[in-house]
N, C-alpha and C positions, 0 to 999 in steps of 0.2 A: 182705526177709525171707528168711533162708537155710530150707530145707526140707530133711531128712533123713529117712532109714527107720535104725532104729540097729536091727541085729542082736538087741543086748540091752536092750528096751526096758524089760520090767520091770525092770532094775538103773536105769537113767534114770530112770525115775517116783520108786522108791525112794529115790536118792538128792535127789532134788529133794524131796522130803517127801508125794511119794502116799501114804496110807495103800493097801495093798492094795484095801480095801471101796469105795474112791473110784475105781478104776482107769476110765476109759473109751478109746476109740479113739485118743484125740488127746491129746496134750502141749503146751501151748505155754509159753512162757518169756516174762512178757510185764512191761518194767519192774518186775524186780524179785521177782513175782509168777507161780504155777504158774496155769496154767488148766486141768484135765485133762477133759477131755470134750467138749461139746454147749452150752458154757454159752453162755445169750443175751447180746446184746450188752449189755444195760441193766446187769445186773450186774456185767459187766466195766468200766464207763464207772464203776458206783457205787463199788465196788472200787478204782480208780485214784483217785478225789479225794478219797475220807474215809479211802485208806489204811491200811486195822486193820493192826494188828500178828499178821500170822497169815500161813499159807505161800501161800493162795490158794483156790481156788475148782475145786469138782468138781460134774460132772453125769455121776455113776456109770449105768454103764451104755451104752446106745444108744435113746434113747424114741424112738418112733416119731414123735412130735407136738414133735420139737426142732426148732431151727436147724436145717439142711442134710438131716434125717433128712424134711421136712414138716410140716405142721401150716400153724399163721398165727401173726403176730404174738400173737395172741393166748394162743392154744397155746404158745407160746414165752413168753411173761412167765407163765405159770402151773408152767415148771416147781420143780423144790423143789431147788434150786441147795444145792450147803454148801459151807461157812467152812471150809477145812483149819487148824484149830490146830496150832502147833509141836509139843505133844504128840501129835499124829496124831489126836486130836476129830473130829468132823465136828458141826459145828450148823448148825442152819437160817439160809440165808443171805436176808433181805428185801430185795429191790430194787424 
């Protein structure tokens, strides 16, 4: 996995389809698909085999109770993950 800091990250996000309100710490590029934030693994794993037609998945923000921020497994499948639609949408993502 190549790893970068881009000087101009919000134009990266942008043009990869972050809506602004979706922004969080982290970008990743993964098969196709944007991941921006915190998102837990389960979602990423649901994401890649059913596929939707949409830019990807955001965990706006930094919760304290995510992947790598703390929490538990637990805490981490409760958070409220969303769908980034081509139109820049966000809806609620169920994994």
């Amino acid at each position: 996995m190549d790893l970068t800091e881009d000087p101009q990250l919000a134009q990266f996000k942008v043009a990869n389809g972050v809506p602004v309100g979706a922004a969080s710490c982290h970008t990743a590029l993964v098969d196709g698909y944007v991941v921006e934030g915190h998102v837990p693994s389960g979602a990423i794993t649901k994401l890649l085999a059913e596929r939707p037609d949409a830019v990807g998945l955001a965990l706006p923000g930094m919760p304290a109770d995510s992947p790598g921020m703390g929490g538990t497994e637990a805490t981490w499948d409760a958070q409220d993950v969303l769908l980034i639609q081509y139109d820049g949408q966000l809806i609620p993502y169920d994994y």
